[in-house]
C-alpha positions as CSV (number, residue, x, y, z in Angstrom):
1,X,-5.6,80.4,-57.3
2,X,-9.0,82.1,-57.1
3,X,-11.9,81.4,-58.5
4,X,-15.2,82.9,-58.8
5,X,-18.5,81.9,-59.2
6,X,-21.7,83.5,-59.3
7,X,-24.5,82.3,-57.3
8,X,-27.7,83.3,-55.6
9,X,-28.7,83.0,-52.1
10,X,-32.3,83.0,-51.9
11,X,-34.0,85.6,-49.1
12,X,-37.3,84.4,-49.6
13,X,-39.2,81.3,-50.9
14,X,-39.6,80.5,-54.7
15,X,-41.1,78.0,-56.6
16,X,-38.8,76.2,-59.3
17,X,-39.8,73.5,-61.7
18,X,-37.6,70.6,-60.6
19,X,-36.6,68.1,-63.9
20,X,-35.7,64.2,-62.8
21,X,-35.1,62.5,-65.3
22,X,-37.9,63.3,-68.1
23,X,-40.2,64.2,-65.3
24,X,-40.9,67.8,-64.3
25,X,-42.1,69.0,-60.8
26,X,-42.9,72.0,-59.2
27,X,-40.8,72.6,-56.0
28,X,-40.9,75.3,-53.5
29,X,-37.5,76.1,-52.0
30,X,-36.6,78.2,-48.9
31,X,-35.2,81.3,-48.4
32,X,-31.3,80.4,-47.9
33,X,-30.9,77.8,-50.8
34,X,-28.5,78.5,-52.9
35,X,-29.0,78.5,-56.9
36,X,-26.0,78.2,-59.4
37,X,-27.1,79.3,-62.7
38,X,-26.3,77.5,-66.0
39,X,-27.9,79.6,-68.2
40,X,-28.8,83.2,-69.2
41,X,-32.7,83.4,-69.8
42,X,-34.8,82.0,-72.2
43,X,-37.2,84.2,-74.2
44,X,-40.1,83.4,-71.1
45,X,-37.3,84.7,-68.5
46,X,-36.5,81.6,-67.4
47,X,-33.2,80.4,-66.1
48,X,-31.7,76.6,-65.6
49,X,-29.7,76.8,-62.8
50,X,-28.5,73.8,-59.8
51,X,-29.9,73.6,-56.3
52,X,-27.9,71.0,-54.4
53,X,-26.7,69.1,-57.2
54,X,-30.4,69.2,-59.1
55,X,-31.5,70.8,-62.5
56,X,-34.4,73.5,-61.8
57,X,-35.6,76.3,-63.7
58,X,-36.1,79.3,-62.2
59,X,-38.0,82.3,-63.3
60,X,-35.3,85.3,-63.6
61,X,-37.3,87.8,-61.8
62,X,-38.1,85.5,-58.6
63,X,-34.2,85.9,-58.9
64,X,-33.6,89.4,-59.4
65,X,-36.2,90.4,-56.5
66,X,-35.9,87.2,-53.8
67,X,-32.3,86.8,-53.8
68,X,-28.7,88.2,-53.4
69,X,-25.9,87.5,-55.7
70,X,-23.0,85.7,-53.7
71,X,-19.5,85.2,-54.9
72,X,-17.0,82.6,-53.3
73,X,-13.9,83.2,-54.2
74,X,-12.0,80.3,-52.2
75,X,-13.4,77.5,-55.1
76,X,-15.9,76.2,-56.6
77,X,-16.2,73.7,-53.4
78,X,-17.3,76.4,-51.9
79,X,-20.4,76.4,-53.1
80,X,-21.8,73.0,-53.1
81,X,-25.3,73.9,-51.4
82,X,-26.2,70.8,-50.5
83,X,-27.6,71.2,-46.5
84,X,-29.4,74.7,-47.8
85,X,-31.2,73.8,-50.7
86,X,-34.4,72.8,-48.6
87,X,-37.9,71.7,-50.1
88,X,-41.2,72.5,-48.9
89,X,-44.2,70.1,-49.6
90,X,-47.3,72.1,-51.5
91,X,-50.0,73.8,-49.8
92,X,-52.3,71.2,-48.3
93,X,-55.3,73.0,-50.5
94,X,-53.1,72.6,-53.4
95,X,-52.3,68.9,-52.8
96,X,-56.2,68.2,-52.2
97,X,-57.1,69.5,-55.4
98,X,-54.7,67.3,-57.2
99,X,-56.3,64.2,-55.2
100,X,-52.8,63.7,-52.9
């Protein structure tokens, strides 16, 4: 039996706010990670969705315009993302400024 499920392939960087634990961090994934959604939008347009197994939020227009809706329709195995879902250390500017 076939099932689908909605997810997003992203075509161009985004930047998500990663939540371990009670922590938060803000992440920058690559273009070709793929984001499940687990949620429709808040009232700020934001979404909670999975990247490889990992609660982000992401905001729903970086969605809409940096990303393309894909549909496996084998299972839901099919969509574990888990070599995709790539992070990209801050700016070097950005990390200075912080004092990392």
């Amino acid at each position: 039996m076939a099932v689908s499920v909605a997810a997003f392939r992203l075509t161009d960087s985004v930047m998500v706010i990663v939540r371990k634990g009670t922590r938060k961090k803000l992440e920058c994934l690559n273009a070709g990670s793929i984001l499940i959604p687990g949620s429709a939008a808040d009232i700020a347009g934001m979404i909670e969705a999975t990247c490889e197994g990992q609660p982000v939020v992401v905001f729903r227009r970086d969605l809409e315009e940096r990303s393309v809706e894909i549909t496996p329709t084998e299972s839901p195995s099919l969509v574990k993302p888990a070599p995709q879902c790539q992070r990209v250390p801050p700016p070097l500017a950005w990390r200075l400024a912080r004092g990392k």
